[in-house]
C-alpha positions in Angstrom: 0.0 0.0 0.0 1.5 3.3 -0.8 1.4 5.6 2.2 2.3 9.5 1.6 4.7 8.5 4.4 6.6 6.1 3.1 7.0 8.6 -0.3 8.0 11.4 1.9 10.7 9.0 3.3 11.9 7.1 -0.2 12.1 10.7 -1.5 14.7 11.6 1.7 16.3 8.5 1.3 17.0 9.2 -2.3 18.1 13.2 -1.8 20.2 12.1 1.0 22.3 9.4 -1.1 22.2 11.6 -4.3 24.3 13.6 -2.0 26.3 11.6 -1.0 27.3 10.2 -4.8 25.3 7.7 -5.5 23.7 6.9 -8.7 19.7 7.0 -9.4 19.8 3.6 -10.6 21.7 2.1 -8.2 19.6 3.7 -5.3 16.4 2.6 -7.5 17.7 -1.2 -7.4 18.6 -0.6 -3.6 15.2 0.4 -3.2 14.0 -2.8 -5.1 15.9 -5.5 -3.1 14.0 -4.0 -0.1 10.9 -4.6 -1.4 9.5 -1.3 -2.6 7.3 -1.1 -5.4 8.5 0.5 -8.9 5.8 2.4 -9.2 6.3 4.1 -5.7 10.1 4.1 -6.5 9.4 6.2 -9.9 7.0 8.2 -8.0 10.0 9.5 -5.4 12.2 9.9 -7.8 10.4 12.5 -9.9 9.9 14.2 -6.4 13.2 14.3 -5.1 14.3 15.3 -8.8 11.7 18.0 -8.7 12.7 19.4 -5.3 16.4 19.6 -6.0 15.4 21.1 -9.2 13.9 23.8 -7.3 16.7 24.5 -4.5 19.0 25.1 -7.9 19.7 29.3 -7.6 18.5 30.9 -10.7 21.4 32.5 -13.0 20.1 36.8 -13.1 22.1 37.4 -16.3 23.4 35.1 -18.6 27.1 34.5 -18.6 29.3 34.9 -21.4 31.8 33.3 -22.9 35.2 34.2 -24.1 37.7 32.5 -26.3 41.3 33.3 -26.4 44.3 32.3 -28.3 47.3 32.7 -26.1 51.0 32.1 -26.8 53.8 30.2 -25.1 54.2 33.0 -22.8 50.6 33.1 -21.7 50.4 36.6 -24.0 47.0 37.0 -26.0 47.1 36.6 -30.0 45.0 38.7 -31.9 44.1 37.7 -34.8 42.8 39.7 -37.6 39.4 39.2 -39.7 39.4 37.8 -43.1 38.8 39.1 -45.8 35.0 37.8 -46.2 34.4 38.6 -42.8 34.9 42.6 -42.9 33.3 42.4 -47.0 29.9 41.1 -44.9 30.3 43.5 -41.7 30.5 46.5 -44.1 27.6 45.3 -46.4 24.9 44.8 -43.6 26.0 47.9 -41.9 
């Protein structure tokens, strides 16, 4: 019988061992040889996933990313545009 208590405590279970390094599916199969039901099992795991999904802190700006080409000395190489490149920038200007 599946008992809002014994999903509130698969769900700890499963937060607690994500945590610690564990593997769904191996906590899923752990859950199994103890004699919980899939269903129940699925059902806990969509929760806990939920619930971590929510304590996740939302990103305010979007980061941005910045490539550099750098020489044996760690110094930055600039490298200039070709030819194509500038042709298009100056057309759609």
């Amino acid at each position: 019988m599946e008992t809002v208590g014994s999903l509130r405590q698969i769900v700890d279970y499963i937060k607690k061992n994500l945590s610690k390094g564990y593997t769904i599916d191996s906590l899923k199969w752990a859950l199994i040889n103890q004699g919980y039901s899939r269903s129940l099992i699925l059902k806990a795991i969509d929760v806990a996933n939920k619930e971590l999904a929510e304590q996740i802190p939302k990103l305010k700006e979007k980061p941005t990313i910045r490539y550099e080409i750098i020489d044996e000395h760690n110094n930055p190489i600039t490298i200039k545009k070709p030819f194509w490149k500038k042709l298009f920038e100056s057309l759609f200007r």
